[in-house]
LOMAR-87784 format. One line per 10 residues: their letters; for each residue x, y, z of N, C-alpha, C, O. Coordinates in Angstrom, 1 decimal. Layout:
N
a> X/Y/Z/X/Y/Z/X/Y/Z/X/Y/Z  ...
END
This chain:
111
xxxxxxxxxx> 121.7/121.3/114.1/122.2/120.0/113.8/121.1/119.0/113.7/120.1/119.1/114.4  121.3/118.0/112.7/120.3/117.2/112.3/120.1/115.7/113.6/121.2/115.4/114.2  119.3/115.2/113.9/119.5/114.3/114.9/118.9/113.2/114.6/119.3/112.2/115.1  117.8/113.3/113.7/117.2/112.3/112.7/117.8/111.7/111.3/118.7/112.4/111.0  117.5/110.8/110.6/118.1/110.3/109.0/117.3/109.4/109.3/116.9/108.9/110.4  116.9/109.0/107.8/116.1/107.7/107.5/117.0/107.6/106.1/116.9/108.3/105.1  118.0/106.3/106.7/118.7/105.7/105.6/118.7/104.7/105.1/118.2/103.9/105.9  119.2/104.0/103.7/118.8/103.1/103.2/120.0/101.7/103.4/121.2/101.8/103.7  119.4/100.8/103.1/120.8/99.7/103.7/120.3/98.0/103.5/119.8/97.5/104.5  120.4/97.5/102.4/119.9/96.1/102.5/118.6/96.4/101.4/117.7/95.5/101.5
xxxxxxxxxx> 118.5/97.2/100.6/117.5/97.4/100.3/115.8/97.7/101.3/114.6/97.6/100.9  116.2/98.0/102.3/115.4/98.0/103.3/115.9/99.8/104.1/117.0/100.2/104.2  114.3/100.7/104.5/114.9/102.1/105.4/114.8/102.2/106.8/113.8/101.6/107.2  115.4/102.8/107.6/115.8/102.7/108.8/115.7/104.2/109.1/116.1/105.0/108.3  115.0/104.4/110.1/115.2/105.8/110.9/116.0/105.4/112.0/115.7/104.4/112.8  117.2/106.3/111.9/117.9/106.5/113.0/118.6/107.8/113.4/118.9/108.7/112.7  119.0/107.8/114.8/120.1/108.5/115.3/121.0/108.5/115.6/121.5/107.4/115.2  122.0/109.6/116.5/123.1/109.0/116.6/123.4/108.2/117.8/122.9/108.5/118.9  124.2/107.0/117.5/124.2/106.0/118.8/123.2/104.4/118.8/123.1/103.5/119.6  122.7/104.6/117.5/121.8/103.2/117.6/122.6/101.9/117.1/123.8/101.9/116.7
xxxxxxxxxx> 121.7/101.0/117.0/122.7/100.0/116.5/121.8/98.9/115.8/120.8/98.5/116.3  122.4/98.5/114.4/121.5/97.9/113.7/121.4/97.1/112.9/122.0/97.6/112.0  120.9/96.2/112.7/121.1/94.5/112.3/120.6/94.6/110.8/119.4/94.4/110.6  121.6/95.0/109.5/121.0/95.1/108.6/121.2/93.9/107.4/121.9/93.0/107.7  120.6/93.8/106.3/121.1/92.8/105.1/123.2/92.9/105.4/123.9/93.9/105.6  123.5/91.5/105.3/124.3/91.2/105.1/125.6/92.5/104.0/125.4/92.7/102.8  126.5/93.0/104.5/127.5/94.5/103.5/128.8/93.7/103.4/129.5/93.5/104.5  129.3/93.1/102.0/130.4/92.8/102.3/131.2/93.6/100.9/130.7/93.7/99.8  132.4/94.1/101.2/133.3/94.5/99.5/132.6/93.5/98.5/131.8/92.5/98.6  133.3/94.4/97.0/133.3/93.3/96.1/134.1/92.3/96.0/134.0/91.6/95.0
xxxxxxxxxx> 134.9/92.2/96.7/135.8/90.7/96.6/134.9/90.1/97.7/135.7/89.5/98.4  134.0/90.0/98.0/133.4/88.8/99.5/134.0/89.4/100.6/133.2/89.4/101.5  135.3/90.1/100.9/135.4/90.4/102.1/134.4/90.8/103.2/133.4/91.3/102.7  134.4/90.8/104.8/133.8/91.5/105.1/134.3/93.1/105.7/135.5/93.5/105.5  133.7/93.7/106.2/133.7/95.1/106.5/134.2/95.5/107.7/134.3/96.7/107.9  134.5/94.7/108.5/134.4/94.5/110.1/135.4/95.6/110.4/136.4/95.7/109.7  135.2/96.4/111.4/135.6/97.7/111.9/135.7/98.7/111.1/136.4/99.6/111.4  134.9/98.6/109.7/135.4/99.7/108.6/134.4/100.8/109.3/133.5/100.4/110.1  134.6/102.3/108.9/133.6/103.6/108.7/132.7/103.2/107.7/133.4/102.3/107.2  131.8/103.4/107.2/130.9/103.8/105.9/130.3/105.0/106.5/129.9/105.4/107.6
xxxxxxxxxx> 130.4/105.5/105.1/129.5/107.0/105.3/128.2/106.5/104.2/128.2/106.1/103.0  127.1/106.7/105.1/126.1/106.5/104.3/125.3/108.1/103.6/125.3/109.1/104.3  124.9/108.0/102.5/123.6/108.9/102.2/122.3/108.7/102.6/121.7/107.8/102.2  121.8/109.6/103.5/120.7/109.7/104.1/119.4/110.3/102.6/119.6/111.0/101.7  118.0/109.6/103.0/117.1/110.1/102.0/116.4/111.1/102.7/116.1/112.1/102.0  116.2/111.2/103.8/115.7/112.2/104.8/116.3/112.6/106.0/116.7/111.7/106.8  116.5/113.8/106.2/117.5/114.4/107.6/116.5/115.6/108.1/116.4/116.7/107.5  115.6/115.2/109.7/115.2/116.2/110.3/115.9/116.4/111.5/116.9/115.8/111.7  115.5/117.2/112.3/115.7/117.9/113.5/114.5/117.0/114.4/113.3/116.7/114.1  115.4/116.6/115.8/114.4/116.0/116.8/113.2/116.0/116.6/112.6/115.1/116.0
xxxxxxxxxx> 112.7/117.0/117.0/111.1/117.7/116.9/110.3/117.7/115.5/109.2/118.2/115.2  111.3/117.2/114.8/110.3/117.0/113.1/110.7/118.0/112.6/111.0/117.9/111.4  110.7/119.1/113.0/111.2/120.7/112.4/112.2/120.8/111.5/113.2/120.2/111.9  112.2/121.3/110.5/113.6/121.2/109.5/114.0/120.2/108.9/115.1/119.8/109.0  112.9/119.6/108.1/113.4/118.4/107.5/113.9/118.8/106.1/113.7/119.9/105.5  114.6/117.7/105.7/115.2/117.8/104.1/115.1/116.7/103.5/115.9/115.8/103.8  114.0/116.4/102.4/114.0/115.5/101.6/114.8/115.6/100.7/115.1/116.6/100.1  115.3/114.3/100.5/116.6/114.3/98.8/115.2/113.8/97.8/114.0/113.6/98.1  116.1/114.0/96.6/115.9/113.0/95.2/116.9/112.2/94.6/117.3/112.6/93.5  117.2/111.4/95.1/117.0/110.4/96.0/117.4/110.8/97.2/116.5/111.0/98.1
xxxxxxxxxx> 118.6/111.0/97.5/119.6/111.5/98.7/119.3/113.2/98.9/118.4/113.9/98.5  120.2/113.3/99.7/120.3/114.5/100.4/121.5/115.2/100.3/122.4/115.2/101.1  121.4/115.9/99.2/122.7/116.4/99.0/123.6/117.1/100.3/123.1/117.9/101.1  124.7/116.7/100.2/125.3/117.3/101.2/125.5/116.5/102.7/126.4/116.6/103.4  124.4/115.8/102.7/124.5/115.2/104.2/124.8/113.6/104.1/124.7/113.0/103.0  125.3/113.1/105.5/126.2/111.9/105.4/125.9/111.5/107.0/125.9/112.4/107.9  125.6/110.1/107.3/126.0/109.3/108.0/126.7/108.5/108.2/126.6/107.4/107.7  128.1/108.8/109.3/128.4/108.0/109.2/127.9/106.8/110.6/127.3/107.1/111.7  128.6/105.2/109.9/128.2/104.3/110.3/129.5/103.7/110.8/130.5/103.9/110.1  129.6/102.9/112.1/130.7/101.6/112.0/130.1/100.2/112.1/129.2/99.8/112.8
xxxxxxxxxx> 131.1/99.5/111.0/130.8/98.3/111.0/131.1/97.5/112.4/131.9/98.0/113.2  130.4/96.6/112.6/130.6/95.8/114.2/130.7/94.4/113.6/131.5/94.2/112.7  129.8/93.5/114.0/129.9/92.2/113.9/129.4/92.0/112.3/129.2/93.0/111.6  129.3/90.8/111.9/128.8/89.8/110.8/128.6/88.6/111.2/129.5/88.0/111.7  127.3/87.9/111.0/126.8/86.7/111.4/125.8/86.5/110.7/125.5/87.1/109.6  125.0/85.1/111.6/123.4/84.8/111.0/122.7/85.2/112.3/123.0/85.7/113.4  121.8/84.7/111.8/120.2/85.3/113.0/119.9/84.1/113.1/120.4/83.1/112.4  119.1/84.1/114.0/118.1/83.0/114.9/117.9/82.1/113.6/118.3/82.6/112.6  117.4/80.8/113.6/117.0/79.8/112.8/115.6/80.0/112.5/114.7/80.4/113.3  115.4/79.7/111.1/113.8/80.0/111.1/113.5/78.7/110.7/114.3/78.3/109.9
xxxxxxxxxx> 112.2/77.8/111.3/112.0/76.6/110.4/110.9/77.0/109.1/109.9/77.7/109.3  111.2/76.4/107.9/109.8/76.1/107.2/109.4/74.8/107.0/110.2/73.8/106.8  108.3/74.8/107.0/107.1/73.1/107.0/106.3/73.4/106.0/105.6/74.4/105.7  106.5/72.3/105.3/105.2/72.1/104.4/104.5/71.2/104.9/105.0/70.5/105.8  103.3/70.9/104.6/102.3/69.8/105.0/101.2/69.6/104.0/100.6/70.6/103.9  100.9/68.6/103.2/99.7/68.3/102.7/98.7/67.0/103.0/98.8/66.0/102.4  97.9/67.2/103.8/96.7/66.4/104.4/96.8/65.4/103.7/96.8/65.6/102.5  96.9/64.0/104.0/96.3/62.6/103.5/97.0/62.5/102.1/96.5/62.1/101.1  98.2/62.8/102.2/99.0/62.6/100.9/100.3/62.1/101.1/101.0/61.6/100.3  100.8/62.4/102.9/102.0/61.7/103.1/103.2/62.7/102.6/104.3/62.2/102.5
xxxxxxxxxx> 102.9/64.2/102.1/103.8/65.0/102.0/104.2/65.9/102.9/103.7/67.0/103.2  105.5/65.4/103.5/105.9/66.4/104.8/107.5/67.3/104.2/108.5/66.7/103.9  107.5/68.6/104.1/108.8/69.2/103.9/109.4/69.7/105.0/108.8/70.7/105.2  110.2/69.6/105.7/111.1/70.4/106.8/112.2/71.1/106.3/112.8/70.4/105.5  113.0/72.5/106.5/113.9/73.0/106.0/113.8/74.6/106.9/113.0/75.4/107.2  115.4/74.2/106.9/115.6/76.0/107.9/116.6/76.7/107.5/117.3/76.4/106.6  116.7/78.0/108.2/117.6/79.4/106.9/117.9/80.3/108.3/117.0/80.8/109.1  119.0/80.3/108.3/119.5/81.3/108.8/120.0/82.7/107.7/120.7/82.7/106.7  119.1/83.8/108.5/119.2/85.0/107.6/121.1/85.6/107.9/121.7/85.4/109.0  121.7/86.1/107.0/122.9/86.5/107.2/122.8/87.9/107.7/121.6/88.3/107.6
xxxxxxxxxx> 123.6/89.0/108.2/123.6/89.7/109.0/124.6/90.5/109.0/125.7/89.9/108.8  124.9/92.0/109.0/126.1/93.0/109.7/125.7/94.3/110.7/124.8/95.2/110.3  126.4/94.3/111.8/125.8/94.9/112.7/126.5/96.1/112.3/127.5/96.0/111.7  125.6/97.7/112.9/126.5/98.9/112.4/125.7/99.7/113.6/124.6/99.7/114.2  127.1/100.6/113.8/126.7/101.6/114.8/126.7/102.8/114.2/127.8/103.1/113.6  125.4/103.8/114.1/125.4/105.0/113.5/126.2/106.2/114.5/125.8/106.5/115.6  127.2/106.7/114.0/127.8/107.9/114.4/127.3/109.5/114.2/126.3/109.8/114.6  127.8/110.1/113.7/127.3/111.6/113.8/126.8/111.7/112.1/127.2/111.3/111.0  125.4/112.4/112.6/125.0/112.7/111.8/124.8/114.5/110.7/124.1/115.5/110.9  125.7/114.2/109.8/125.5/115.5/109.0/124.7/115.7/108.2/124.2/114.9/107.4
x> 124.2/117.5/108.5/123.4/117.7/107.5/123.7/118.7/106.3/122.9/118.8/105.4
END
């Protein structure tokens, strides 16, 4: 049984197992909804065994194997400030961004 996956999500990859939990790019349907308590099964790009032994690269994916995930929350993250400043010109910019957010819990992993 596979215990490792490095999967993809937000345009950004994630190694995980089963039981983690993880704060990815914002997943909503195509109508804007959000996802909140749904399953997703993700495709994994790589699926090893604990110990590194038995790995399986895809092209892209991994045929055959699937993560699934549960959706949890949807929010923003912490506040980031940006400043500009330019010396002896009297140019000050202030401005802040909350990144958006959906939390997911990885469940069993197939390989």
């Amino acid at each position: 049984m596979a215990n490792l996956a490095v999967i993809r999500a937000g345009g950004k990859q994630y190694l995980v197992k089963s039981g983690d939990v993880l704060r990815v790019e914002k997943m909503e349907n195509e109508d804007g909804t959000f996802l909140d308590g749904k399953v997703l099964s993700l495709e994994p790009i790589l699926v090893m065994n604990e110990d590194g032994t038995g790995a399986k690269i895809g092209t892209p994916t991994v045929k055959g194997a699937s993560v699934a995930a549960t959706v949890g929350e949807t929010g923003k993250g912490k506040k980031i400030l940006i400043i500009k400043y330019h010396a002896k010109t009297r140019y000050k910019r202030r401005n802040g961004h909350r990144q958006p957010f959906t939390e997911i819990t990885i469940g069993e992993i197939k390989a």
